[in-house]
N, C-alpha and C positions, 0 to 999 in steps of 0.2 A: 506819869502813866504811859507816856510816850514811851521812856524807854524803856519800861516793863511789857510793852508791847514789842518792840520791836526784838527784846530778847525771849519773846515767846512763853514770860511769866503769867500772863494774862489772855485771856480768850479771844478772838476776832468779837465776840459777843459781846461780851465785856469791854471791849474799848471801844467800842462805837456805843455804848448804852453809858459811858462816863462822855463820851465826844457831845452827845445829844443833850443830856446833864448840863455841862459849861457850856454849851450853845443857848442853853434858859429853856428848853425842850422838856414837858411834862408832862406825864402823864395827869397832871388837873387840869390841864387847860386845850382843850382839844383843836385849837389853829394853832397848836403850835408843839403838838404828841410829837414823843421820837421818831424818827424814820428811819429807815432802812432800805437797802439796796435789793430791788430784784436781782437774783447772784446767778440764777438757769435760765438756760435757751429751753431744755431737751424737758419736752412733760409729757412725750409720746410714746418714747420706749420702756420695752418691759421693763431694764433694770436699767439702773442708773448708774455710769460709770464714771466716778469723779477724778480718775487715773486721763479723764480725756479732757483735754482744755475745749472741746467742740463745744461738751455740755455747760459750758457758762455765756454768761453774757459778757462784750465787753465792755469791762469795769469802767474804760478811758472818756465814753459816750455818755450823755445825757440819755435819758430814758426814753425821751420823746425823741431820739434817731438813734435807739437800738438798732432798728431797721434803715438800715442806708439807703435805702429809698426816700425816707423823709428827709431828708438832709439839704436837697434841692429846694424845696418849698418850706421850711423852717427859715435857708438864709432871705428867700424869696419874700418872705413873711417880716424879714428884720426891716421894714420900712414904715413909717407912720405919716400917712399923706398931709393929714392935717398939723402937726407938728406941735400938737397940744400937749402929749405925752412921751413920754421916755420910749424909745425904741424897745422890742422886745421880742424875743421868740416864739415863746408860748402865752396864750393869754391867760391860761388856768396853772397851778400850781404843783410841784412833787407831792407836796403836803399839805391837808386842810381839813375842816373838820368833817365836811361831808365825806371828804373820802376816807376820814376812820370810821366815820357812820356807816360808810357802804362796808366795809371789811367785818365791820362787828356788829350787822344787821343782826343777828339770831341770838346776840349776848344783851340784855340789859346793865345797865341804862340805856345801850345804845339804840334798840331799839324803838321806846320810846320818844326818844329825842330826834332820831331819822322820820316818824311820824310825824312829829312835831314840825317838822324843818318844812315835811312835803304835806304841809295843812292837813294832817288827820287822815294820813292811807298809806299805805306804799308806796314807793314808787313801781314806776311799771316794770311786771316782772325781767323783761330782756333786760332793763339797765342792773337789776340787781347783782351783787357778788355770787352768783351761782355754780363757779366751776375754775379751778387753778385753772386746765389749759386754756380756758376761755379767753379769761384773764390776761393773760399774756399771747394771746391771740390778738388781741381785744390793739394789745401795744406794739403789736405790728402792723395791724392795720391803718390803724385809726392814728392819725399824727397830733390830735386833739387827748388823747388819755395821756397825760405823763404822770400816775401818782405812781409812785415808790412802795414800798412795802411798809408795815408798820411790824414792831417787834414782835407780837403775836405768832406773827408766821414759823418763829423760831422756837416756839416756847408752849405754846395753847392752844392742846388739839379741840379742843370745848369749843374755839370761837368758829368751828368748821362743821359741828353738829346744830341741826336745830330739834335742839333738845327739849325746848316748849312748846312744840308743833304751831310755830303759825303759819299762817295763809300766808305764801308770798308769790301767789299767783302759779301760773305757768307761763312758758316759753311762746312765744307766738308758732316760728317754722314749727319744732317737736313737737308742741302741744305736750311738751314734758314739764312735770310738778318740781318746781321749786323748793327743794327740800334740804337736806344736807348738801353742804360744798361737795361738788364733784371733783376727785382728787386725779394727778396724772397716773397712770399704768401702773406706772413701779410703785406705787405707796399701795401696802396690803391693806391698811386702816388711816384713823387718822394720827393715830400714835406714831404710824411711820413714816406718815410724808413727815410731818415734825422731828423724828430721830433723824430720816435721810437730810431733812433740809438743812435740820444744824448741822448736821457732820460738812453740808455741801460749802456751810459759811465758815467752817473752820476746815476745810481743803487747802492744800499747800495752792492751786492756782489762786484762791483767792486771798489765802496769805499774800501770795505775790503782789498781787495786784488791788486791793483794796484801796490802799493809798489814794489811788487815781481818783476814785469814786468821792474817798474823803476831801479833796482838793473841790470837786465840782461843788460838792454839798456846803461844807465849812469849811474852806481853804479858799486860798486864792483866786481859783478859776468861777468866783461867784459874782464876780462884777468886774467893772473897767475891759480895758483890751484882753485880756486873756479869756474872761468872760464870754466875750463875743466870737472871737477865735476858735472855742468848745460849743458853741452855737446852745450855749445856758445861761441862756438871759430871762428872766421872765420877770411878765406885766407886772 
């Protein structure tokens, strides 16, 4: 499949949903659902111009120093005073099941089981999946958020409605209802942030550059000195 990838017979989609497959990545077993890459910076402007390498992320960085500002205090972080455990980056994970619970809050099963997780409520509405640019807001700021994207993003504008109206609070600042994902500027629906996103993971820059991203995730830069060098170490 590699080299049906590399000759462009197969999808950016498609070879990272086989990569996840031989990784033991399932969709039944939720610590260990496919993952995928956040692949955009740009959720502000009206249209989306994937002719521009500005509007992506880069692929080369761990998620948790997309923003280069984290990077000083992640390596700062690479140290364990008491020496009982393994050095490490991050102490929360790209992937895990809470955080497909947070992504597919509005979809059942998932909903119930995020209930379940946070004893019988929601959780509070600020932490919930309320809005793409938030979202990635959310992974600039905060050097503690490093989850990835799940394949959904690419594929299932449903998991972005909340299509069974529940209660999932309001925003504390806004004092705005938690309702459907809030999408960025340029998607008219949610049919189109989904049509725009896939097209954005099958863009020639991320054809380019995927690779990278593959290497952090299931390649080599996932442990040992390389590892630590890509500052993607985690607990």
């Amino acid at each position: 499949s590699l080299q049906k990838w590399v000759l462009r017979e197969i999808s950016n989609f498609e070879y990272l949903m086989q990569l996840n497959t031989i990784a033991g990545r399932t969709y039944n077993d939720l610590s260990q659902y496919p993952v995928f890459p956040w692949i955009l910076r740009d959720y502000v402007s009206e249209t989306l111009d994937l002719t521009n390498p500005d509007v992506f992320r880069d692929l080369s960085k761990p998620i948790g120093v997309a923003n280069e500002r984290h990077a000083r205090d992640v390596k700062e972080n690479f140290e364990d005073p008491t020496g009982t455990v393994d050095k490490f980056h991050y102490g929360t994970h790209y992937s895990n099941a809470a955080g497909v619970m947070h992504y597919l809050i509005r979809t059942e099963p998932f909903t119930t089981l995020h209930i379940q997780l946070q004893s019988g409520r929601f959780d509070c509405s600020d932490r919930q999946f309320h809005s793409v640019p938030a979202a990635w807001q959310a992974r600039m700021e905060n050097p503690v958020d490093v989850k990835e994207l799940i394949p959904e993003f690419f594929y299932f504008p449903e998991f972005l409605e909340n299509q069974n109206g529940f209660d999932l609070g309001c925003l504390q600042l806004s004092n705005e209802k938690v309702d459907d994902v809030v999408l960025p500027r340029w998607a008219c629906s949610r049919e189109d942030f989904i049509y725009q996103h896939r097209k954005a993971l099958e863009s020639e820059y991320v054809s380019a550059h995927l690779h990278e991203w593959i290497d952090l995730i299931f390649g080599y830069k996932q442990r040992g000195p390389a590892a630590v060098e890509a500052l993607n170490v985690f607990y």
